[in-house]
DSSP file (Angstrom, degrees, kcal/mol; ACC not computed):
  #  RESIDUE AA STRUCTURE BP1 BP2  ACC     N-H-->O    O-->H-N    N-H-->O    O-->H-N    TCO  KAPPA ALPHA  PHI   PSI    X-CA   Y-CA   Z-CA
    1    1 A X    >>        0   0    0      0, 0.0     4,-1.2     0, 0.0     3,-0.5   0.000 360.0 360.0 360.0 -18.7  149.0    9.6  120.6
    2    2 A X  H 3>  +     0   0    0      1,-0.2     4,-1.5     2,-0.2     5,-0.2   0.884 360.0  44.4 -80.6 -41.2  145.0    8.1  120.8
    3    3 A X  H 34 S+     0   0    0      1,-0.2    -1,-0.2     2,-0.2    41,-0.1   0.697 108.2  51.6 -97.3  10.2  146.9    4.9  122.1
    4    4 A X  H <> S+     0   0    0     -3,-0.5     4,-3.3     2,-0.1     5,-0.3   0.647 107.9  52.0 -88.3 -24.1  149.2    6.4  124.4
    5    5 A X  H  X S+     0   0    0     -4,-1.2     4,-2.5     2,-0.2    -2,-0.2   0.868 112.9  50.6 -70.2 -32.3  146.3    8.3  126.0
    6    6 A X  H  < S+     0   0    0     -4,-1.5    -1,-0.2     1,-0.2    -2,-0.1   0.606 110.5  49.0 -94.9 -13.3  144.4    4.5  126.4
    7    7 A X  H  > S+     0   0    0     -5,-0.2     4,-0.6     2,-0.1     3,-0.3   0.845 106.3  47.7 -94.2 -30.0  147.0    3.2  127.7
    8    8 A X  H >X S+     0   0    0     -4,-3.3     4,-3.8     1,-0.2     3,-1.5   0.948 113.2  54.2 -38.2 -56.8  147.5    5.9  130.3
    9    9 A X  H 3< S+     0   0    0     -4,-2.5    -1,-0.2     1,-0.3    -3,-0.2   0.638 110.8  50.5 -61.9  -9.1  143.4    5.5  131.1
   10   10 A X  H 34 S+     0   0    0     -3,-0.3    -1,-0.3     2,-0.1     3,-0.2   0.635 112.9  41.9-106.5 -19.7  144.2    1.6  131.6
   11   11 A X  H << S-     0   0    0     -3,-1.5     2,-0.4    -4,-0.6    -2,-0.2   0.871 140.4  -0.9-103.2 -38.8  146.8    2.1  133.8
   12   12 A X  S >< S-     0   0    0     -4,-3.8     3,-0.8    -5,-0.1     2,-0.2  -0.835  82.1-157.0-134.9 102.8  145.1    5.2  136.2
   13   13 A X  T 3   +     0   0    0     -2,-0.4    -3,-0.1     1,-0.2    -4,-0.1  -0.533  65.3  44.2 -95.2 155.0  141.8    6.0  134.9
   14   14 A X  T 3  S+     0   0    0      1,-0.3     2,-0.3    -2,-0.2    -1,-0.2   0.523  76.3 130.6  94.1  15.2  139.8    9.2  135.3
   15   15 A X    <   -     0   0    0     -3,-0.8     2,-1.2     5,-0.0    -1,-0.3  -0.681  62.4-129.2 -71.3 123.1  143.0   11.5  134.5
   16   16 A X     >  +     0   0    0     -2,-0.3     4,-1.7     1,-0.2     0, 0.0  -0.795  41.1 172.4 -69.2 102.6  142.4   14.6  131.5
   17   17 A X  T  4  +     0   0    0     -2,-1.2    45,-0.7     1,-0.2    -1,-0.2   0.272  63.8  66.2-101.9  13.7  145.4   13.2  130.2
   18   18 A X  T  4 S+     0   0    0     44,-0.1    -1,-0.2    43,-0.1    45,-0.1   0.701 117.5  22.2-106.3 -40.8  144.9   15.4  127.2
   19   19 A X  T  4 S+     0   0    0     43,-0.1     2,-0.2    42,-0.0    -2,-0.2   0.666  90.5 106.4-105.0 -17.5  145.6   18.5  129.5
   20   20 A X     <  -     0   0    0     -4,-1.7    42,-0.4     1,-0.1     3,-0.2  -0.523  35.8-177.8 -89.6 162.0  147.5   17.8  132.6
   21   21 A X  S    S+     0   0    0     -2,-0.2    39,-0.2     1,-0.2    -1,-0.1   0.064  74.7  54.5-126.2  -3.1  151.1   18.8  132.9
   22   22 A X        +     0   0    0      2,-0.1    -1,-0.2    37,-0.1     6,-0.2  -0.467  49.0 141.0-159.9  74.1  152.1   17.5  136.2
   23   23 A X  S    S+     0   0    0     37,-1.6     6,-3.2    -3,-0.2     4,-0.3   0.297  88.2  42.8 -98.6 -29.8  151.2   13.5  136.2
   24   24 A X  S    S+     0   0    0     36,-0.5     3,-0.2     4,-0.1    -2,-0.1   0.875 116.8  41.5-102.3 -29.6  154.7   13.3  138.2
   25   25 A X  S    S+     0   0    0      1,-0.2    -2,-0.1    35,-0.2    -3,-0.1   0.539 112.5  54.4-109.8  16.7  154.5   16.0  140.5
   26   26 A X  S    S-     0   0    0     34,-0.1    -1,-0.2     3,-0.1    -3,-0.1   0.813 105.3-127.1 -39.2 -57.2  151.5   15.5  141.1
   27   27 A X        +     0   0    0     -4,-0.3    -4,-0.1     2,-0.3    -2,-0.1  -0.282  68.1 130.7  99.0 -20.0  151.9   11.9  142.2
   28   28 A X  S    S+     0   0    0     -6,-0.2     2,-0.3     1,-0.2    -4,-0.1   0.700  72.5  47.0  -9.2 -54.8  149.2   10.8  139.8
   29   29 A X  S    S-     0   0    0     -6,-3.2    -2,-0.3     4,-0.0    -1,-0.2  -0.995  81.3-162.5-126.6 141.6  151.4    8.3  138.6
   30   30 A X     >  -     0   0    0     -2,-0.3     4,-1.6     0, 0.0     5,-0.0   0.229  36.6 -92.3-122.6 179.0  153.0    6.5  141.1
   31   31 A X  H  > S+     0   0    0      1,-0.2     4,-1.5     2,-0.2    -2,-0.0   0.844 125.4  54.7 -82.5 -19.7  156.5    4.1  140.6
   32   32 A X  H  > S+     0   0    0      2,-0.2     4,-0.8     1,-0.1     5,-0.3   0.588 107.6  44.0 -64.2 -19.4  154.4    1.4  140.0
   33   33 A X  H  > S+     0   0    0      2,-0.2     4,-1.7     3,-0.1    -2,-0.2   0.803 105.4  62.4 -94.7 -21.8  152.5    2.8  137.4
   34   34 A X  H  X S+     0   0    0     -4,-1.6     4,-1.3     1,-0.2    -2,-0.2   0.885 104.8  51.3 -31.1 -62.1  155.4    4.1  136.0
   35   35 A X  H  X S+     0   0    0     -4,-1.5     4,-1.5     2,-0.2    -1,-0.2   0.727 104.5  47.8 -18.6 -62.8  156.4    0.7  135.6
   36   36 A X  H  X S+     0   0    0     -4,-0.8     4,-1.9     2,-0.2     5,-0.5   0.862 110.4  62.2 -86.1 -62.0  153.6   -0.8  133.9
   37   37 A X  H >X S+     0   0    0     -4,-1.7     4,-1.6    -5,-0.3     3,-0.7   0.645 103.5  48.1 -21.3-100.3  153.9    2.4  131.6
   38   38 A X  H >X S+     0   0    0     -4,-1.3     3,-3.2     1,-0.3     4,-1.7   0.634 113.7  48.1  29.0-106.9  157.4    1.4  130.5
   39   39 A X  H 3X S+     0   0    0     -4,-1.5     4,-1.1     1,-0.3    -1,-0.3   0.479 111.2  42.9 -31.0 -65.7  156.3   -1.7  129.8
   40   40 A X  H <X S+     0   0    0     -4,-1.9     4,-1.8    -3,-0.7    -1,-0.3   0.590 116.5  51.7  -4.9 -55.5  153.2   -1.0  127.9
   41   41 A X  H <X S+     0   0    0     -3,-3.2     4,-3.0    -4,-1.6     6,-0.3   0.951 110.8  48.5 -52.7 -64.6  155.3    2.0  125.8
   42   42 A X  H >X>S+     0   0    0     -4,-1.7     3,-2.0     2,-0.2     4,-0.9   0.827 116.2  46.3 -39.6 -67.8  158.1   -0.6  125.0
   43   43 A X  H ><5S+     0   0    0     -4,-1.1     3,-2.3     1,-0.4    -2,-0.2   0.821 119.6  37.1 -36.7 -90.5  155.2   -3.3  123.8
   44   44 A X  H 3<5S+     0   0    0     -4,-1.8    -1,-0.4     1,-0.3    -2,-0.2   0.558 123.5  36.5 -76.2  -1.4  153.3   -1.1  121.8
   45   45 A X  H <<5S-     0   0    0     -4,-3.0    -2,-0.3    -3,-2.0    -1,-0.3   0.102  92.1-129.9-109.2  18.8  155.8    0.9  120.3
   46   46 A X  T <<5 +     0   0    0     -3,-2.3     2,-0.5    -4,-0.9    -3,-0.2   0.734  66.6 116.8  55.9  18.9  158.4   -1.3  119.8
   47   47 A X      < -     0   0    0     -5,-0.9     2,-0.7    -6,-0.3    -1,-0.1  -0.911  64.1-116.9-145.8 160.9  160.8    0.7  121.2
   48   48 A X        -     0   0    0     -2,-0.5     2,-0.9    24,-0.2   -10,-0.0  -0.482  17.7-147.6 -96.2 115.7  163.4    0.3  124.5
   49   49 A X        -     0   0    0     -2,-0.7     4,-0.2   -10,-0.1    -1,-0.1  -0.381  20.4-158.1 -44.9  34.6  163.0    2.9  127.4
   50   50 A X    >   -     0   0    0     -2,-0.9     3,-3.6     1,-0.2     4,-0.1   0.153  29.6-108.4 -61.4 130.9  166.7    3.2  128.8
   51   51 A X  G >  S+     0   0    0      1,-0.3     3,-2.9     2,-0.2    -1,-0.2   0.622 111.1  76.1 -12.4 -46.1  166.9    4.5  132.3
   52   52 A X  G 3  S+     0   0    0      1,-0.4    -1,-0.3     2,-0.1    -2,-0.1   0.623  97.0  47.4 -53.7 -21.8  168.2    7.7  131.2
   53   53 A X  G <  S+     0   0    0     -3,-3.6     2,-1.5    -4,-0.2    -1,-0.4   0.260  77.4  98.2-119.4  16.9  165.0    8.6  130.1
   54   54 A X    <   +     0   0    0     -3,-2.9     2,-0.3    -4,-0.1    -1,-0.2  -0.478  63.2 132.5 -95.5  62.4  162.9    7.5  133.3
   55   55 A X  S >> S-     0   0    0     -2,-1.5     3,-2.4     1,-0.1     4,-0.8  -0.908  72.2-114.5-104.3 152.9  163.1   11.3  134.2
   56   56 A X  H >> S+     0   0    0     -2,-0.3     3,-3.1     1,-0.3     4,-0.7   0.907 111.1  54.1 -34.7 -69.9  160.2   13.4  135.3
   57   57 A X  H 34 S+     0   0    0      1,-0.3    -1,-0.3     2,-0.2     4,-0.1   0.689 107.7  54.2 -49.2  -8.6  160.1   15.9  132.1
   58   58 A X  H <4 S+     0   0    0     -3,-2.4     3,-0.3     1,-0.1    -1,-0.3   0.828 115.9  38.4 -97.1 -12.1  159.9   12.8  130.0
   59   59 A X  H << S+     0   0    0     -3,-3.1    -2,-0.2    -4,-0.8    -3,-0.2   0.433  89.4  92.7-114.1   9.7  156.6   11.5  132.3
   60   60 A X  S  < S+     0   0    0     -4,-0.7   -37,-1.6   -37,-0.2   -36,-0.5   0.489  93.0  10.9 -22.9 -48.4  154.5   14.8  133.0
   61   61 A X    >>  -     0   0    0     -3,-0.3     4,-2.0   -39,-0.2     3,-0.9  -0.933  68.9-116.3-142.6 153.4  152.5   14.6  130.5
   62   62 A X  H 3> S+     0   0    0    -45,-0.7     4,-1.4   -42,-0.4     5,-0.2   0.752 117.7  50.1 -85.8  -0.4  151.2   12.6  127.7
   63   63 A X  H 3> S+     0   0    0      2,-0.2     4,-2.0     3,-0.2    -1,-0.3   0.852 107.7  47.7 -85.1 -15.9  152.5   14.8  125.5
   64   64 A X  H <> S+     0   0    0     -3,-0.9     4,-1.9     2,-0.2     5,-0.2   0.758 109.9  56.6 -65.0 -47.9  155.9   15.0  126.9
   65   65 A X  H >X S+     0   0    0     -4,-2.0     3,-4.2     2,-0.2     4,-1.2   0.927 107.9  59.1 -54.8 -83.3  155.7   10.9  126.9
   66   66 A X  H 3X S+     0   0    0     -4,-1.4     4,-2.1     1,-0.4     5,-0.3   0.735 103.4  44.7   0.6 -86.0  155.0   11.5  123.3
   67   67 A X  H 3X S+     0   0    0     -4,-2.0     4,-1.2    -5,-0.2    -1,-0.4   0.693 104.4  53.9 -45.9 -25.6  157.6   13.0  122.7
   68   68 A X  H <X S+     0   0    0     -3,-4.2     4,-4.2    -4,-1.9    -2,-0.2   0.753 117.3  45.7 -89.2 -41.4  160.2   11.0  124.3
   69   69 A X  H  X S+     0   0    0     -4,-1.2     4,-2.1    -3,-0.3    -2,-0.2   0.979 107.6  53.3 -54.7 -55.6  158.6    7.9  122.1
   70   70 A X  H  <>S+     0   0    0     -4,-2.1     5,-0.8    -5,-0.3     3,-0.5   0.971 112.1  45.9 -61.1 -64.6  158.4    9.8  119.0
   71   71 A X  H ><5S+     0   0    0     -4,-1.2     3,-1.4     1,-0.3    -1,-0.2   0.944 113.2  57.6 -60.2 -38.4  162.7   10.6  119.7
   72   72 A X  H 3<5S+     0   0    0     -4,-4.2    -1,-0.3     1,-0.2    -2,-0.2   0.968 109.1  39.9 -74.4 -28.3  163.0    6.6  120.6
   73   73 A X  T 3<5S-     0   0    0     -4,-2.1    -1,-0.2    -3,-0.5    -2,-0.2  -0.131 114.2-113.0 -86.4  35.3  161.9    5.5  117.6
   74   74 A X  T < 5S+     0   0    0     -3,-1.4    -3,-0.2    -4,-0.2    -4,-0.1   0.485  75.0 123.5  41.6  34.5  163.5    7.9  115.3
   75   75 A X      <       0   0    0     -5,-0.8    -4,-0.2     1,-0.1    -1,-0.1  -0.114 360.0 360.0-129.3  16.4  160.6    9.8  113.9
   76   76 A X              0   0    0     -6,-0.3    -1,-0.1    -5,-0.1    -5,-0.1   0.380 360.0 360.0 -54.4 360.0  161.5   13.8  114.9
């Protein structure tokens, strides 16, 4: 989680990314950072984002991203 959180802070820094809950409807993160997310996730987790899952509940929060990693890489 320590390096989903660093990667969050590299892509929009100055976020509590530990506490906030609403990073999409918010607008906090934007479709370009969304992007670069994605990209970043795949890369350092080794595992492939399918549209299906570039929904809002999966990008809210970093614990909700968490979770959606933790389910792509088979580790529930």
């Amino acid at each position: 989680m320590n390096e989903l959180i660093e990667i969050l802070e590299d892509i929009v820094p100055g976020v509590d990314y530990e506490n906030c809950t609403t990073l999409i409807d918010d607008h906090i993160l934007d479709s370009f950072a969304i992007l670069s997310l994605v990209s970043e996730i795949e890369d350092a987790f080794d595992v492939e984002v399918a549209p299906v899952e570039l929904v809002a509940e999966n990008f809210n929060s970093a614990k909700s991203l968490w979770a959606m990693i933790t389910r792509l890489k088979g580790e529930e």
